[in-house]
Structures are given as C-alpha cells and as structure tokens.
C-alpha positions, 0 to 999 in steps of 0.5 A, spaced: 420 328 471 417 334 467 410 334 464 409 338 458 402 340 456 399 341 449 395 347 448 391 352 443 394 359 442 387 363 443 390 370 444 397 373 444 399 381 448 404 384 450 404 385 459 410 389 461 414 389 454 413 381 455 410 376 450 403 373 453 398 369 451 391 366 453 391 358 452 386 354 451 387 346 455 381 344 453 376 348 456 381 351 461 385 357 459 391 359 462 396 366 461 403 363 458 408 366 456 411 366 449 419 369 450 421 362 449 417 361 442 417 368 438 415 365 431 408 362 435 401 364 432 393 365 434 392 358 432 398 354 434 398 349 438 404 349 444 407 345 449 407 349 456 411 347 462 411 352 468 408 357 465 412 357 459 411 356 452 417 351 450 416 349 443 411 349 437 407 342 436 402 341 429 396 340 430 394 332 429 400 332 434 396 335 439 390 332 439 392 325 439 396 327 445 390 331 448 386 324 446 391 320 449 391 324 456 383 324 456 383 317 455 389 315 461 384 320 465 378 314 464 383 309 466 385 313 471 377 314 473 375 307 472 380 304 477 376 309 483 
C-alpha cells in the first residue's frame, strides 16, 4: 500500500537540469521533484509519494483530504 500526500507548491527551481520545489504539508516543507508533473505551478496543490510529485489535486480537494488526515490524527490522539 502507498500513501499519497497532498501538498501546496511554495516555490519551484531547478537543481541539476531537474525540476524541484518547496512544498508545504501544513507547516512542514519538504523539496519535491516535479519531473513527473511538468504543468504544475506555485500555488498548485500535489499529491507526493516518495519524494515525487505524482499528480495535480484542485484546491477544495485537497483541503478536505488535509481535514480528513488531521481529523484521523485526533481519533488516533484520543485513542493513547
């Protein structure tokens, strides 16, 4: 099983002839490459998988994915 994770686009570079970016996991930035999303933008939202960009999300998708992982963290939180 995999687990994709959405993300903002903060910033995009290039690093070795390779397209990067900043992405931000609600407060937690991690560099990820965009080779495999070459249309994606500063402000996009992402799904990321090892370090890979794997595909474009709309914004309200996103967020209610974010919501929903926050919302298993509480459950999760309250179950300790």
């Amino acid at each position: 099983m995999c687990l994709g994770v959405p993300g903002k686009i903060i910033k995009i570079y290039d690093e070795n002839s390779i397209r990067m970016s900043d992405v931000d996991f609600n407060g937690v930035t991690m560099r990820v490459c965009l080779e495999t999303t070459p249309q994606a933008k500063v402000g996009d939202y992402v799904i990321v998988h090892a370090g890979f960009a794997i595909n474009l999300l709309e914004e309200n998708e996103a967020l209610e994915t974010l919501a929903m992982l926050d919302e298993i963290n509480k459950l999760g939180e309250e179950q300790e």
